[in-house]
N, C-alpha and C positions, 0 to 999 in steps of 0.2 A: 461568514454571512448567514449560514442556515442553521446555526448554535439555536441561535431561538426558538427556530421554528422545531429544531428536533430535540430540545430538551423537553419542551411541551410534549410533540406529538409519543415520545419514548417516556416519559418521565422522568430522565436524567438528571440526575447532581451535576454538581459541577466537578465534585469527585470523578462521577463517570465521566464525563466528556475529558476529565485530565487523563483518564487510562486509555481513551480511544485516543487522542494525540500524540500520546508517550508513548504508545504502539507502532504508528504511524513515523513517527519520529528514530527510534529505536532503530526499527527496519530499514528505513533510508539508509540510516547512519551505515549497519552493519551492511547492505547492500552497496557501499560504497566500494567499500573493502573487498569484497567477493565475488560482484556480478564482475568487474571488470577480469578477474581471474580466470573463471565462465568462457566470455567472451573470448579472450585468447585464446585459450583452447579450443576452443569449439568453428571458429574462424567468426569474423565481422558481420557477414551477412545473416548467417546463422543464428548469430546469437542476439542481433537483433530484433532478428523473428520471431525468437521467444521469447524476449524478453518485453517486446510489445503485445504480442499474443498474453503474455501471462496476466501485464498491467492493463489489457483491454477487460479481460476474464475478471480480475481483482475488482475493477469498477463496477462490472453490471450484478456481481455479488453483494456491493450495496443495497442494491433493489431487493435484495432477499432476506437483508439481516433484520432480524424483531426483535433481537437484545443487546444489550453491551456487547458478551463476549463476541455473536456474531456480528457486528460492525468491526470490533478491534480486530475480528482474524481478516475482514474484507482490506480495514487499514494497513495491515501486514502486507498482504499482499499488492497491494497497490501502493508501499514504499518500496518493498522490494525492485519492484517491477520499474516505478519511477526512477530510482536512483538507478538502474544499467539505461535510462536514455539522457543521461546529463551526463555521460560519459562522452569523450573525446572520439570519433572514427576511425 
């Protein structure tokens, strides 16, 4: 929904917007695989806790990114982050 509005306000391609997606994406993916590993170790509550702390942190770093690569490191971390709460309890 806000393609629009932040391809104008950044100047972004659509190249660009493909590397912040594919970032974002990537990240889940591999956070599928490894937050839940994490998580057991560390026990359920715990690693819930950081794992929502990290994806709350990943969000508001939005507000700070001024280029591509800072957007695509904010998207990294808030697929990371994402993909350990789509996990089972």
């Amino acid at each position: 929904m806000l393609k629009p509005i932040l391809e104008v306000e950044f100047n972004w391609t659509e190249t660009d917007f493909a590397h912040i997606v594919m970032a974002f994406t990537t990240a889940y993916a591999a956070g599928l695989l490894l937050v839940g590993r994490i998580i057991d170790k560390i026990g359920t509550k715990l690693g819930y806790a950081v794992i929502i702390t990290a994806w709350s942190i990943a969000g508001m770093f939005h507000a700070l990114a001024r280029n591509v690569l800072q957007f695509s490191l904010a998207r990294i971390g808030l697929g990371l982050g994402e993909s350990g709460t789509s996990l089972p309890a």
